[in-house]
C-alpha positions as CSV (number, residue, x, y, z in Angstrom):
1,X,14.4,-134.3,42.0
2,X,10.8,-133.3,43.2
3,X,7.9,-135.6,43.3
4,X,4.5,-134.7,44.1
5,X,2.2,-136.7,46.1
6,X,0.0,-137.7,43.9
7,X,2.8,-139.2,41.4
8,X,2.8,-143.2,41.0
9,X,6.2,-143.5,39.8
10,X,8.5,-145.5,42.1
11,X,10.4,-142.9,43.2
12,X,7.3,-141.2,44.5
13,X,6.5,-145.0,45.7
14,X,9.7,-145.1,47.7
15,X,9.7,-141.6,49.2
16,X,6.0,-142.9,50.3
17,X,7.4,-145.7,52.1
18,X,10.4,-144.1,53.7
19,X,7.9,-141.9,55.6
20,X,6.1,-144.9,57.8
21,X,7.1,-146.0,60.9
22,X,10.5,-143.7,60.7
23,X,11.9,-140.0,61.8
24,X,11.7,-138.5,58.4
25,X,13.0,-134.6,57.5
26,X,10.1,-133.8,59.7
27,X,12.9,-134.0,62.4
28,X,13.6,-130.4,62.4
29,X,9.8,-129.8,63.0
30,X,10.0,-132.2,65.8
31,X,13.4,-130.4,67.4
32,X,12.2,-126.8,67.3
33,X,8.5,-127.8,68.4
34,X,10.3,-129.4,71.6
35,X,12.5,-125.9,72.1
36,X,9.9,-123.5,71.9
37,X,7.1,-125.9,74.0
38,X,7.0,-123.6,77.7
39,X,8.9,-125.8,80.7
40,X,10.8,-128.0,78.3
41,X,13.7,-128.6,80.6
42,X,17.2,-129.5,79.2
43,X,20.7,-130.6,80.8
44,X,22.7,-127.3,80.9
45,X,24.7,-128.8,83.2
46,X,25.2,-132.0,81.6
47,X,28.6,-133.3,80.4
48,X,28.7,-135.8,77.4
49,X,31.3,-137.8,75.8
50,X,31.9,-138.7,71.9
51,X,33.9,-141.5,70.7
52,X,34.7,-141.0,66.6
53,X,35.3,-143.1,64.6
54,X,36.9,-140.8,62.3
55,X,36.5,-137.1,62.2
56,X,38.5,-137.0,58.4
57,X,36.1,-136.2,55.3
58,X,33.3,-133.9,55.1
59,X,31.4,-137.1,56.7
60,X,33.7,-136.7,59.5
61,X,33.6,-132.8,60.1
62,X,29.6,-133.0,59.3
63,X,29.1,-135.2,62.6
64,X,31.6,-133.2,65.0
65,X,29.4,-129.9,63.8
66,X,26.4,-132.0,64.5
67,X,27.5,-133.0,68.1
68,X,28.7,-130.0,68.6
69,X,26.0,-127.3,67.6
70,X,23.1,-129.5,68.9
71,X,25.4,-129.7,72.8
72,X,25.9,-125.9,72.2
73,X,22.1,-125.3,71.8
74,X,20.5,-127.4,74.2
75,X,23.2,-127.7,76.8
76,X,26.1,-129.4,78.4
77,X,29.9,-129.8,77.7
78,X,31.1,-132.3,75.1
79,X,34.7,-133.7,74.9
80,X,35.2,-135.6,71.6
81,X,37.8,-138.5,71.0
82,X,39.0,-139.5,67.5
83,X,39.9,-142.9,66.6
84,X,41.0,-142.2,63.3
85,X,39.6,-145.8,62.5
86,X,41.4,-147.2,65.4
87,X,39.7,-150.6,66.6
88,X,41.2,-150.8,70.0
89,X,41.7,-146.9,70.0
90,X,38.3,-146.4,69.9
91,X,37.6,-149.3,72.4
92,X,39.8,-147.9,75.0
93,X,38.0,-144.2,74.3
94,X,34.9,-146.2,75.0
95,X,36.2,-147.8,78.4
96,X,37.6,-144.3,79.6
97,X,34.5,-142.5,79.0
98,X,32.5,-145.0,80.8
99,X,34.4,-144.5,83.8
100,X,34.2,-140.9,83.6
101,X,30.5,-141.2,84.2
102,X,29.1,-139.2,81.6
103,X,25.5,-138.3,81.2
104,X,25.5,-140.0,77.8
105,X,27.8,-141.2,75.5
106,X,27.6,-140.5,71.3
107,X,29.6,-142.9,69.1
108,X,30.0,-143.3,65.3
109,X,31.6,-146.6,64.8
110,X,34.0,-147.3,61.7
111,X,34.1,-151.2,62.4
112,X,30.8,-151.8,64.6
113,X,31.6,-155.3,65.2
114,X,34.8,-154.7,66.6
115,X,33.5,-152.4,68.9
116,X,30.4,-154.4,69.8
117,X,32.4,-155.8,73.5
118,X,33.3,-152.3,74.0
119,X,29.5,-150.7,73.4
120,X,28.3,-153.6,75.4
121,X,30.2,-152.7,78.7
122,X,29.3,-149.5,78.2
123,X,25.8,-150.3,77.9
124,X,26.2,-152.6,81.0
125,X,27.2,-149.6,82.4
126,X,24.0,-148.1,82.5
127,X,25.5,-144.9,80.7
128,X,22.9,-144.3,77.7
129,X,24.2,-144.6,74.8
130,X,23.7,-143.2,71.3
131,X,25.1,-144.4,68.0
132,X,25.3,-142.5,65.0
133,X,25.8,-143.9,61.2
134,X,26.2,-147.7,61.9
135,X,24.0,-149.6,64.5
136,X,26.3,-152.3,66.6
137,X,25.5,-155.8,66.6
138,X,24.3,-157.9,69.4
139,X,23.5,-154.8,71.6
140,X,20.7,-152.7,72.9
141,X,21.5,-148.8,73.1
142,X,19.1,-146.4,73.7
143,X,18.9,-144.8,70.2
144,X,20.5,-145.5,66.9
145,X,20.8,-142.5,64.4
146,X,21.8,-143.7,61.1
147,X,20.8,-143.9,57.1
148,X,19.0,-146.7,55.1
149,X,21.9,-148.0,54.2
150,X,20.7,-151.1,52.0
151,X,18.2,-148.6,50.5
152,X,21.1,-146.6,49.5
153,X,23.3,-149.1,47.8
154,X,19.8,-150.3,46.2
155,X,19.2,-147.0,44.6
156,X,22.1,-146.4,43.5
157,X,22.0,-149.9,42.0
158,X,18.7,-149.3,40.3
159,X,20.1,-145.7,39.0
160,X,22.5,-147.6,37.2
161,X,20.5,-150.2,35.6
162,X,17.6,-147.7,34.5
163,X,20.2,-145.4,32.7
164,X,21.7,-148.5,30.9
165,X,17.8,-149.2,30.0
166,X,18.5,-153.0,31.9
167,X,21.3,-154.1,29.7
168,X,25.5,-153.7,30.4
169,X,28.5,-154.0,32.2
170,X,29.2,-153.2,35.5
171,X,31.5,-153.0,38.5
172,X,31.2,-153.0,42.4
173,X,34.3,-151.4,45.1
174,X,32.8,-152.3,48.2
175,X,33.5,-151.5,51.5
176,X,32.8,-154.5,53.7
177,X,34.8,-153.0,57.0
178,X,31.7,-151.9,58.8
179,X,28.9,-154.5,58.8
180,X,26.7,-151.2,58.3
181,X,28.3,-150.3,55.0
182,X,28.3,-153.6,53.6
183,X,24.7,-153.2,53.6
184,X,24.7,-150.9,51.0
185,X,26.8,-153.6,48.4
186,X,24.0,-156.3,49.4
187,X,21.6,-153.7,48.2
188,X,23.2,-153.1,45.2
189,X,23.1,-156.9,44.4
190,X,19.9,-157.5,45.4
191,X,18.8,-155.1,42.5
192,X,21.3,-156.4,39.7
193,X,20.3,-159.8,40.6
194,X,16.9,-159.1,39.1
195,X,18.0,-158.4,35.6
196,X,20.0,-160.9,33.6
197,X,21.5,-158.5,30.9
198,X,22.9,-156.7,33.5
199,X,26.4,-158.2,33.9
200,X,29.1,-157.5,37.3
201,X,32.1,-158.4,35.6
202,X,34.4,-157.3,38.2
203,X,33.9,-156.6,42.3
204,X,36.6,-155.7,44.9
205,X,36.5,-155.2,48.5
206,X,38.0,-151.7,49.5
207,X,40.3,-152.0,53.2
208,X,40.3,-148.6,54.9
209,X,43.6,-147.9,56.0
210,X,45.5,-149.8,53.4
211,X,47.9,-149.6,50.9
212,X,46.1,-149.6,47.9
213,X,44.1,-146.1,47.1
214,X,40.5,-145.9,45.9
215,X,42.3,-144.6,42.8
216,X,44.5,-147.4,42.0
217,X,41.3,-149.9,42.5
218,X,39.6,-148.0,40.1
219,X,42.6,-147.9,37.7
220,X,42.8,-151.8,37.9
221,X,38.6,-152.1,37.1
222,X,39.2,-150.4,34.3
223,X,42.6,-152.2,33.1
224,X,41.2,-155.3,33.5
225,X,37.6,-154.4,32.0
226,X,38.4,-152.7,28.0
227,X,34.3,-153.0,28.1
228,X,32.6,-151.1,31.5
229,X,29.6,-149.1,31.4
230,X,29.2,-148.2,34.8
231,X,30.9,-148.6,38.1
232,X,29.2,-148.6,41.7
233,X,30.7,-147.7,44.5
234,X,30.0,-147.9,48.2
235,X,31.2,-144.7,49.2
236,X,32.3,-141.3,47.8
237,X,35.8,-141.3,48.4
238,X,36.1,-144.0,45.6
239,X,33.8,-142.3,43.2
240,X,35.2,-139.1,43.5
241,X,38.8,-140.9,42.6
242,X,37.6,-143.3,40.4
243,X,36.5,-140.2,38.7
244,X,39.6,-139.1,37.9
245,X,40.9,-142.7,37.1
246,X,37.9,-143.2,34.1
247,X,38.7,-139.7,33.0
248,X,42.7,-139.7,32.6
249,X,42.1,-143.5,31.2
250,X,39.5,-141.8,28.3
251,X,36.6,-144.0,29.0
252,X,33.0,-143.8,28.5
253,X,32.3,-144.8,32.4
254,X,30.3,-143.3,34.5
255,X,30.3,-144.2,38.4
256,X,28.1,-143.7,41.0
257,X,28.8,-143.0,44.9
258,X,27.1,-142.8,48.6
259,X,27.6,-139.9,51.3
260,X,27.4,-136.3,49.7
261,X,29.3,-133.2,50.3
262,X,30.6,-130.2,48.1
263,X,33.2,-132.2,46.4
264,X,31.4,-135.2,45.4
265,X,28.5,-132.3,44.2
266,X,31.0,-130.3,42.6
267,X,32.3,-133.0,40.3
268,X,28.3,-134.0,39.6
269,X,27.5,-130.7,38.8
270,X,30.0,-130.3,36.3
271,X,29.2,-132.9,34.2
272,X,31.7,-135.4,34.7
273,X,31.4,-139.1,34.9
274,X,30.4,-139.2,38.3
275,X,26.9,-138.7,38.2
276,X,25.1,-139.9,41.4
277,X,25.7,-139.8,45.1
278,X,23.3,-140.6,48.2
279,X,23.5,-137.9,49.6
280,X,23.3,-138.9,53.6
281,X,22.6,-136.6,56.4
282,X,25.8,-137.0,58.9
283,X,24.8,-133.5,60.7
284,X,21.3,-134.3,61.4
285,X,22.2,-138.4,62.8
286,X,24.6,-136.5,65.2
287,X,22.0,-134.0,66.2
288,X,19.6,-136.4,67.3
289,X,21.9,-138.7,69.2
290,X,22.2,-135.5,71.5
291,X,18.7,-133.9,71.2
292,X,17.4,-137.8,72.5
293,X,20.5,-137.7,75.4
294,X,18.7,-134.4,76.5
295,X,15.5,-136.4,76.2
296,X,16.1,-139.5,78.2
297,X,18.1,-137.5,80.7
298,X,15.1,-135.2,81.4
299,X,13.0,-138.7,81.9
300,X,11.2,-138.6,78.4
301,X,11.7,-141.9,75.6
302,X,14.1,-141.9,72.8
303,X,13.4,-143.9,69.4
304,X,15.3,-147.0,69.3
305,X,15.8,-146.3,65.7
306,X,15.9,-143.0,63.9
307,X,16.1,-143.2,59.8
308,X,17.6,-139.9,58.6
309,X,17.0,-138.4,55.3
310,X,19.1,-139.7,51.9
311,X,18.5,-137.5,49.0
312,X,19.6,-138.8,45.1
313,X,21.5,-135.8,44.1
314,X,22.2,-135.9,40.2
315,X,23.9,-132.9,38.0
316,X,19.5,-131.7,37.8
317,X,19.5,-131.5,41.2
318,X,22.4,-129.2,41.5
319,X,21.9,-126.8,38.0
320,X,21.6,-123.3,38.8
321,X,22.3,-123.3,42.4
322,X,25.4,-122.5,45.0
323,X,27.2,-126.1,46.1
324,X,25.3,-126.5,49.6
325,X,27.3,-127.6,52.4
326,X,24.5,-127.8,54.7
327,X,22.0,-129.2,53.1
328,X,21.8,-132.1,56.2
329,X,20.8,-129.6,59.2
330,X,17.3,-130.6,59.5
331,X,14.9,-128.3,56.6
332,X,18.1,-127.1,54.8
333,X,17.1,-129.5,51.7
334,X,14.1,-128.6,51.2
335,X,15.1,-125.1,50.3
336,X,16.9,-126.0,47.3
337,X,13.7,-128.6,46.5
338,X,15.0,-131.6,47.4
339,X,13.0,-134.4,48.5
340,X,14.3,-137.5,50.5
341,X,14.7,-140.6,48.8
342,X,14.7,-143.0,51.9
């Protein structure tokens, strides 16, 4: 999972890269240098709003502790609305906060361009605004916390076609519902695209809040495919059940997921099919939506975009250790030797 500087491998290439021109895990350097500096002046009195897109998941409760710990250290009151993936929910949170008059306003989207009329009257506003995980299109907040997310579906991609040495069988559940997350499937097929033996003999596009369970779409890959090497998936929530699905149906699948969290590193750890994840940090995009709130209010600049840290967690990268759950608060990784990916 470690690479040293002077390695030329592409991993080592990548991690070089990810570092330029982005807020890298040097982020919790950057936070506590900015506490401790004397006359730093924060908004104790402050009160901020957060509209969720979902607060479900250990993505979900990651964020709120994000939001929550970061408002509880530097200052203010924070009320938090859930839309539970709610389009017009989470629109109307956006409309009530802005006439509340907040300081600043924090929002994870779960369908960004739904919400992008929303997040533009808001930004008309002249409320700042702060997204975490997705960016919205066709508007200008003042700071966008999120991952790499075409890096991460890449990786994963490239993971895949390295550990089938170029040649196989593969399958894609995508998650096309946030333009942010279908980044990560274009990244993925960006990489398979470049090698001809590699074959996607099967691709479906996962709706949140349907019918049909990451579990079932997995059954139906493999029902439909008696030859499947590997599967990629756009999220976690699929891996971990498509887990189950290749191991109650006997096959020699593995599958490969992006987000993190104790269960998805539990089933890595133990050897199971599952044997990736991108390993995003949700705690750390929260923190700095509110750490650059405190910023702008007290007259200083915010980035307009802030790349947090993805680590490529394997079963390696978890033998002989505890499951971390907080492994995303800014210099928790690199305790247990992790080093970003992107």
């Amino acid at each position: 999972m470690t690479t040293s500087e002077d390695d030329n491998s592409p991993q080592a290439a990548r991690l070089r890269l990810s570092r330029r021109g982005f807020l890298s895990g040097a982020a919790a350097l950057t936070v506590a240098a900015a506490l401790a500096r004397p006359g730093r002046a924060f908004a104790q009195d402050a009160q901020f709003c957060a509209s969720l897109g979902w607060t479900v998941w250990e993505s979900g409760r990651h964020i709120v502790n994000g939001y929550q710990d970061a408002i509880n250290r530097l200052g203010g009151t924070l009320t938090i609305a859930d839309a539970n993936y709610d389009v017009k929910k989470q629109a109307d949170q956006i409309a009530a906060f802005v006439a509340s008059k907040p300081a600043a306003i924090f929002i994870t989207p779960a369908d960004a361009a739904a919400i992008a009329p929303a997040v533009q009257a808001a930004v008309a506003s002249g409320v700042p605004i702060f997204c975490g995980d997705s960016y919205v299109p066709n508007t200008t907040v003042t700071s966008t916390a999120m991952s790499n997310n075409f890096g991460l579906g890449a990786y994963g991609a490239q993971y895949i076609v390295d550990r089938l040495k170029g040649k196989g069988k593969v399958a894609l559940v995508s998650l096309p519902s946030n333009e942010s997350w279908d980044q990560r499937t274009l990244g993925a097929k960006s990489v398979f695209a470049r090698y001809p033996d590699i074959e996607v003999v099967y691709e479906i596009a996962f709706a949140l809040g349907g019918t049909t369970t990451p579990r079932q779409v997995v059954d139906n890959i493999l029902t439909a495919n008696a030859e499947l090497d590997a599967i990629w998936c756009a999220w976690d929530g699929a891996a971990s059940e498509g887990t189950l699905a290749i191991k109650a149906a006997g096959r020699d699948t593995f599958i490969t997921g992006i987000d993190g969290g104790q269960q998805s590193f539990e089933y890595i750890q133990a050897g199971s099919p599952f044997a990736l994840t991108m390993a995003q940090s949700f705690y750390e995009m929260a923190y700095m939506n509110a750490f650059y709130a405190h910023e702008v209010i007290a007259g200083r600049k915010a980035p307009r975009f802030v790349i947090t840290p993805s680590y490529a967690v394997t079963q390696e990268s978890l033998a002989d250790i505890e499951i971390p759950d907080n492994y995303d608060q800014p210099g928790e990784a690199a305790k247990l030797g992790w080093v970003r990916a992107l």
